[in-house]
C-alpha positions, 0 to 999 in steps of 0.5 A: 658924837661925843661920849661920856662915863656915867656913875650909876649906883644900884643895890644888889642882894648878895649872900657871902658865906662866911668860914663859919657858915661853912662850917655849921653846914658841913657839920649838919648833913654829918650823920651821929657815926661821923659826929662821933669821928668828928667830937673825938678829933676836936677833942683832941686837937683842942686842950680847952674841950672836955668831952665825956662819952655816953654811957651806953657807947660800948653797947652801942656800937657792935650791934649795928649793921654797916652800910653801903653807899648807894647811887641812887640814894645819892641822885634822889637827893640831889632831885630833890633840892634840884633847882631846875624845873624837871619832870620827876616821872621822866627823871625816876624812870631814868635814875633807876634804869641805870647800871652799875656803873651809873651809864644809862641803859638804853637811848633817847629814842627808847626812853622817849617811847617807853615814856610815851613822851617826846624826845626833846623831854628825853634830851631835857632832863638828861642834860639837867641830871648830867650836871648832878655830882658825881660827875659824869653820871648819866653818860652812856659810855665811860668816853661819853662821861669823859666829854660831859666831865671835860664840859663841865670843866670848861675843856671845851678844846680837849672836849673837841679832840677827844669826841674827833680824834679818838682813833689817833688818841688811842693810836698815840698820833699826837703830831697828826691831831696838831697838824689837823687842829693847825696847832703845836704838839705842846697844845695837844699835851695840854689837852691831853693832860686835861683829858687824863684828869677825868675818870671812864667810871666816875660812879666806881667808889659806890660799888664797894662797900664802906664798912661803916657803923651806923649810930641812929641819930634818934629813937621813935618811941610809941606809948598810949599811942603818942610818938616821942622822940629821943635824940642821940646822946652824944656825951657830955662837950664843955670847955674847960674852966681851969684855963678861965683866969689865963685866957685873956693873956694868952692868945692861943687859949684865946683862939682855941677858947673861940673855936671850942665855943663856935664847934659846941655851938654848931653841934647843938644847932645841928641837933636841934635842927635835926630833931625839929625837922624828924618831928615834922616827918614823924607826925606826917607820918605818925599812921605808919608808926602807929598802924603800919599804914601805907606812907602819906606822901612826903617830899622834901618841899612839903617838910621845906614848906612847914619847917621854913626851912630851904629845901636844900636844908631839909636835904642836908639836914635828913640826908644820911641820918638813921632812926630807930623804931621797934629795934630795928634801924632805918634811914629816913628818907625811908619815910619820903615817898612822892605821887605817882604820875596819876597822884597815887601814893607810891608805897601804897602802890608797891604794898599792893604789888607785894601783898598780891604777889605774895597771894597769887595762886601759886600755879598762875603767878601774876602778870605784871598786866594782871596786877595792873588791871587789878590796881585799876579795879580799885581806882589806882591807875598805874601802867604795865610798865611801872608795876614791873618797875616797882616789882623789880625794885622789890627784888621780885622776878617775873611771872614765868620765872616765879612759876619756874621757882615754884614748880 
């Protein structure tokens, strides 16, 4: 049989981001406190920018509270623009039963019963938000995070012998792990070394606090009942003209004449992004501002639909960015709110939790029970279980030991 190459010619559609691209993406996701880090070390590294601060700067800074990073926040996000199909009801309760140290607390077979849904749904969505960064989150123990983050390394070997060996590991039985695996003591040490470059407690740096000042990137102004929003100044960034005539001559103002040119560009396009997707929030929004309504549902897809925009944009346009309203600071993912299971507005159902809890005969505090027999009296038909998930998220104790701290 004889046999032959054939040539065959096929069109493919590839996208490559280029050094600049990159650039323009990691300078939108920065919020206005890493923007003014960011302005102030190209001004100084750049002789061509002139850069002239805001006026209210001084003012500013001392008087905003710092921030703490959060997991949570970080792992809504990444649900948000998740590219795989997965269950958001599944998913939330998962995210918020983590610990501390972002381990999950409880098996599949307790999920699967707690959701009143199968456990091979468990094991699917599990697998999809192991993959989220950091990683190595949604493990059950610290030896179980090694093995997901040696997974997603391609470790497949080291993965092995930590998940079969673990008594000789600990036991430093390196010659006995080689002899068993029909390998030399030089491999085991390889995969040792592989073993070492992952972290028990991956979810470590969020429990410390990143004393960080946070600068609102815009301002909600309400008057006459219309909503205007003012973006942050960040002073005045423009390129030198003294240098203009000897430019052309000198390929080093050449170079940091087009770098100056490329950053201004990539900070008015990140304003420019961010205050045109803010606007969309806001007036999905504008009863809140307004009336102090509940929050109209509001997701990242919904502001990804109207704005054209891919999801993961919104995300790393929105995500981390503060606003001002009524001298007061908020973050704006504040203002996202998804369905609940039975398509009910989530900050309408905490609102209810609270305000109830909040009015309840104070010698008969509430059940969890109660509040949702009430909520299902009015058409809201939420469980037992997400009323006392909620509750906790408010910080609200139970209702025995709500009597206790009353009595």
């Amino acid at each position: 049989m004889k046999q032959k190459l054939q040539t065959v010619q096929s069109l493919k559609h590839s996208l490559n981001l280029s050094h600049i691209m990159k650039q323009s993406l990691d300078i939108l996701k920065l919020n206005s406190s890493d923007i003014m880090e960011l302005i102030t070390e190209v001004t100084n590294n750049n002789p061509l920018i002139e850069y002239t601060p805001p006026s209210d700067m001084e003012q500013l800074v001392p008087n905003f509270p710092s921030s703490k990073k959060s997991l949570k926040d970080d792992l809504y996000f990444q649900l948000h623009t998740c590219k795989f199909t997965i269950n958001q009801y599944v998913a939330n309760y998962i995210i918020e039963s983590l610990d501390n140290n972002g381990f999950i607390t409880e098996t599949i077979s307790e999920y699967a019963k707690n959701l009143n849904v199968r456990p091979e749904l468990i094991k699917k969505t599990l697998k999809i938000l192991q993959s989220f960064e950091p990683t190595g989150v949604f493990a059950s123990n610290p030896l179980d995070s090694i093995s997901i983050q040696l997974n997603a390394k391609n470790f497949t070997k080291a993965q092995h012998i930590l998940i079969k060996y673990q008594k000789e590991i600990v036991n430093g039985e390196y010659a006995k792990i080689a002899t068993y695996e029909s390998c030399s003591l030089s491999e085991i040490y390889i995969y040792m070394s592989q073993i070492k470059t992952c972290m028990p407690y991956p979810c470590q740096e969020y429990q410390f606090d990143t004393q960080k000042i946070i600068i609102p990137d815009f301002s909600v102004l309400i008057e006459d009942e219309k909503i205007t929003l003012i973006p942050k100044d960040y002073g005045q960034i423009q390129i030198y003209n003294n240098y203009s005539k000897d430019i052309c001559n000198n390929p080093h103002l050449i170079k940091y004449f087009n770098e100056a040119h490329i950053f201004i560009d990539h900070i008015n396009k990140r304003n420019k992004t961010l205050l045109f997707l803010a606007n969309l929030v806001v007036d999905l929004q504008k009863s809140y501002f307004l009336y102090n309504d509940e929050l109209e549902t509001c997701t990242l897809q919904m502001i990804a639909e109207k704005s054209g925009f891919h999801e993961s944009t919104v995300s790393r346009t929105l995500s981390n960015k503060y606003f001002e309203f009524q001298n007061e600071i908020y973050p704006v993912k504040s203002l996202f709110t998804s369905h609940t299971k039975k398509g009910t507005s989530k900050d309408l159902i905490i609102k209810f939790i609270k305000s109830s809890i909040n009015n309840e005969p104070s010698s008969h505090p509430l059940t969890d029970t109660q509040i949702s027999n009430e909520l299902e009296l009015l058409g809201f038909y939420v469980s037992r279980r997400a009323v006392t998930k909620y509750r906790k998220s408010l910080c609200i104790p139970n209702s025995k030991k709500r009597n206790k701290i009353k009595e």
